[in-house]
C-alpha positions as CSV (number, residue, x, y, z in Angstrom):
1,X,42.6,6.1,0.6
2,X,39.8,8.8,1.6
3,X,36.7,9.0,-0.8
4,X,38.4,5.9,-2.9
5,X,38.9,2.7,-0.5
6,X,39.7,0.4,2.8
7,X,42.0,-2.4,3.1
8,X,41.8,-4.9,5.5
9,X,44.5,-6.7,6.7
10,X,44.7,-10.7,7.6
11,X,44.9,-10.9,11.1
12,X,48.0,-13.6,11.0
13,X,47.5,-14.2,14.8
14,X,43.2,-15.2,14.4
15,X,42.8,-18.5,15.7
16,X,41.2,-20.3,12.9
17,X,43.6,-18.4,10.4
18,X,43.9,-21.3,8.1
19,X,40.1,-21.3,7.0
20,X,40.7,-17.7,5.6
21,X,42.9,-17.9,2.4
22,X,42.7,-14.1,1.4
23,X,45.4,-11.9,2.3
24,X,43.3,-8.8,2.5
25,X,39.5,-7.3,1.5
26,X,39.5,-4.1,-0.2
27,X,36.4,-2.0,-0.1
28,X,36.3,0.4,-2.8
29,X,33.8,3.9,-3.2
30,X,32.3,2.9,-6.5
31,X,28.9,5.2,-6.3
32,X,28.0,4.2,-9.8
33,X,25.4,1.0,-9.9
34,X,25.5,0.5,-13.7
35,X,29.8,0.4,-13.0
36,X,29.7,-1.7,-10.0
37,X,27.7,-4.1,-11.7
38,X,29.6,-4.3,-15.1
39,X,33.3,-4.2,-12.5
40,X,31.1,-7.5,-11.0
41,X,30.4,-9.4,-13.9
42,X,33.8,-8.4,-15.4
43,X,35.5,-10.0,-12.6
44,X,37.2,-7.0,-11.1
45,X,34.9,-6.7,-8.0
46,X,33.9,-9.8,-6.2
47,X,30.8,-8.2,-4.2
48,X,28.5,-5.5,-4.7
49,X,26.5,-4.8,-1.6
50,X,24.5,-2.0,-2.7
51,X,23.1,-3.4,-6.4
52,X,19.6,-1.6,-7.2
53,X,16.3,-4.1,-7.4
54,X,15.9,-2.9,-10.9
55,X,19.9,-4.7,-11.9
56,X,18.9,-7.9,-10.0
57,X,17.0,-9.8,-12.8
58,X,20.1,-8.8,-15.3
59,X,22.5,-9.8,-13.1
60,X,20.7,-13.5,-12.7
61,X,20.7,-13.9,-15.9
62,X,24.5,-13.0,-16.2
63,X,26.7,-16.2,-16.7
64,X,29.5,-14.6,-14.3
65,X,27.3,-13.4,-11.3
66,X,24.4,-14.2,-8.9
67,X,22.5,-11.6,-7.0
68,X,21.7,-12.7,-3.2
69,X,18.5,-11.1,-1.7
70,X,19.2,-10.9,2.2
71,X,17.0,-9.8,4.8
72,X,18.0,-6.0,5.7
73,X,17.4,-3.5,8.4
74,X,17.5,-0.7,6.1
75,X,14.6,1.7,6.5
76,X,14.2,4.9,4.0
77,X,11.7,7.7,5.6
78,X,11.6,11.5,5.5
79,X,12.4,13.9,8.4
80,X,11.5,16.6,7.7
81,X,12.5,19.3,10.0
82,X,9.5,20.0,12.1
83,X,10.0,22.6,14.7
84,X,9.1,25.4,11.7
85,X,6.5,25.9,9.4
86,X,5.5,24.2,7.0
87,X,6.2,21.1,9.1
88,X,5.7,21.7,12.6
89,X,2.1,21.7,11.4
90,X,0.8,18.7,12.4
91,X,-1.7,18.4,9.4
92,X,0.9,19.4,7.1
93,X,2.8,16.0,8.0
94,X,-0.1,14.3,8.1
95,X,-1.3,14.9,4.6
96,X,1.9,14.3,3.2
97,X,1.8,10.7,5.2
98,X,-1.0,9.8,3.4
99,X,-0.2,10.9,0.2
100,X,2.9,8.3,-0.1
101,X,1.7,5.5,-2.0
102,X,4.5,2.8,-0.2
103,X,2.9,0.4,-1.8
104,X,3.5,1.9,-4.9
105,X,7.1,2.5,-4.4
106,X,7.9,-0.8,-3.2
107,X,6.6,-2.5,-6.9
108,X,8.0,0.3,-8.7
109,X,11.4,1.2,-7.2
110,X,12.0,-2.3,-5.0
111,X,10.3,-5.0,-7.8
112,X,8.0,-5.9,-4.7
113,X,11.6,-7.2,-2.6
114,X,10.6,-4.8,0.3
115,X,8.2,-4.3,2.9
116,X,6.2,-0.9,2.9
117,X,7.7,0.5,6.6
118,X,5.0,0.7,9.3
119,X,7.4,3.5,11.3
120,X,11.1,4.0,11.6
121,X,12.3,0.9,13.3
122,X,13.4,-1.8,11.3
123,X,11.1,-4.8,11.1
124,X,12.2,-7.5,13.6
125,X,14.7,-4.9,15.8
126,X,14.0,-3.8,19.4
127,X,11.0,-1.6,19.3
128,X,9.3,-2.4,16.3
129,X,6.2,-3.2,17.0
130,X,4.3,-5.2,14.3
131,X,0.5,-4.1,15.3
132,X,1.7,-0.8,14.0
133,X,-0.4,-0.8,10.7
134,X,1.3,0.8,7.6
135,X,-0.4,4.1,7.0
136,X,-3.0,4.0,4.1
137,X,-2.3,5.6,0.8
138,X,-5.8,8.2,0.9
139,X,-5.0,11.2,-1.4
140,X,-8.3,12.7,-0.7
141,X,-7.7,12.5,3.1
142,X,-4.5,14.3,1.8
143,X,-6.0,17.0,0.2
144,X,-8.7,17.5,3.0
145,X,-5.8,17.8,5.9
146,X,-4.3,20.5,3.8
147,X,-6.4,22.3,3.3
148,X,-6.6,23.1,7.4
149,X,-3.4,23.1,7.6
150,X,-1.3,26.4,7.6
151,X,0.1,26.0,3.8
152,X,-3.7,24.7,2.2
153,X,-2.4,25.9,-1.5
154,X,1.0,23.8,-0.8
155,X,4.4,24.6,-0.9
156,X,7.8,23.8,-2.0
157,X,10.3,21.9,-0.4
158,X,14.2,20.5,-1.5
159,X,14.9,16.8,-0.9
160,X,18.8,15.9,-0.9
161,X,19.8,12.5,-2.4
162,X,22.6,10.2,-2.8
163,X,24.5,11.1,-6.1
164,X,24.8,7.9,-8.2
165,X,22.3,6.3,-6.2
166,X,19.2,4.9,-8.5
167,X,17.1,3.8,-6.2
168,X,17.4,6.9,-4.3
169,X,16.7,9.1,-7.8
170,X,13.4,7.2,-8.7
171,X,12.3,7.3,-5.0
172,X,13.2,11.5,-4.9
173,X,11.0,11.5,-8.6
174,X,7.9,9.2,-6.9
175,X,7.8,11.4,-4.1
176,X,7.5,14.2,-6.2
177,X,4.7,12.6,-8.3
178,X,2.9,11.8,-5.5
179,X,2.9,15.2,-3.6
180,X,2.4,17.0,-6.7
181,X,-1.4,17.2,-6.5
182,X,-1.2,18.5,-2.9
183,X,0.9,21.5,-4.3
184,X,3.8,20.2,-2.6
């Protein structure tokens, strides 16, 4: 059913058939965390892959559910479009780089459960390179680099989100915190 859910089928004819019970696996488009959570300890979901860190100590100490932390792949970043201004200026990207606090973000948003990204590549994948430090949090670096750059009095930009997504919201309002005294 588009924008609502996907069901598997058993595959009768797999050769260890008889170590999968289950008939089918429904997925369903729940973009809500609080409902996906209460649909979980209710019963009427069995899984919630996509629970927000700030939900996993409530869920713990739920009676009917357990949260699982497992090691993930997922990297958040920004790409900006930079083949026009403000951010094919080099500085411009720069200063915004070191005005992210990851650190920050990662107690805040993740509850400390994630690793502040060094680059794009997921840590452990092909490519990522581990000598690659994680760029400093230097506001006043910040500041200096825009003022060279071509936008020194800042700018304003739109940021798209996931609707319903909570971690997404609070990352969207940090980021706008923390670019707000370059102007940006």
């Amino acid at each position: 059913k588009n924008g609502v859910s996907v069901t598997l089928k058993k595959n009768t004819t797999y050769f260890d058939v008889k170590d999968f019970p289950m008939q089918n696996v429904e997925f369903l488009t729940i973009p809500s965390d609080n409902s996906r959570m209460l649909q979980v300890e209710g019963h009427q979901l069995d899984v919630d892959n996509y629970l927000p860190y700030n939900l996993i100590s409530q869920v713990n100490a739920s009676p009917s559910a357990i949260a699982q932390i497992s090691t993930s792949t997922e990297v958040h970043y920004l790409s900006p479009h930079d083949s026009s201004l403000p951010f094919s200026d080099v500085k411009v990207r720069q200063a915004i780089n070191l005005a992210i606090d990851r650190n920050a973000i990662n107690k805040a948003i993740y509850f400390g459960i994630a690793k502040p990204a060094a680059s794009f590549m997921p840590i452990g994948m092909l490519d990522w390179d581990p000598a690659i430090p994680v760029p400093p949090h230097d506001l006043a670096k910040a500041k200096s680099l825009l003022a060279q750059s071509s936008e020194p009095h800042g700018f304003t930009i739109n940021m798209e989100t996931r609707s319903g997504n909570l971690v997404d919201s609070q990352t969207a309002v940090l980021l706008k915190n923390e670019l707000a005294p370059l102007g940006i």
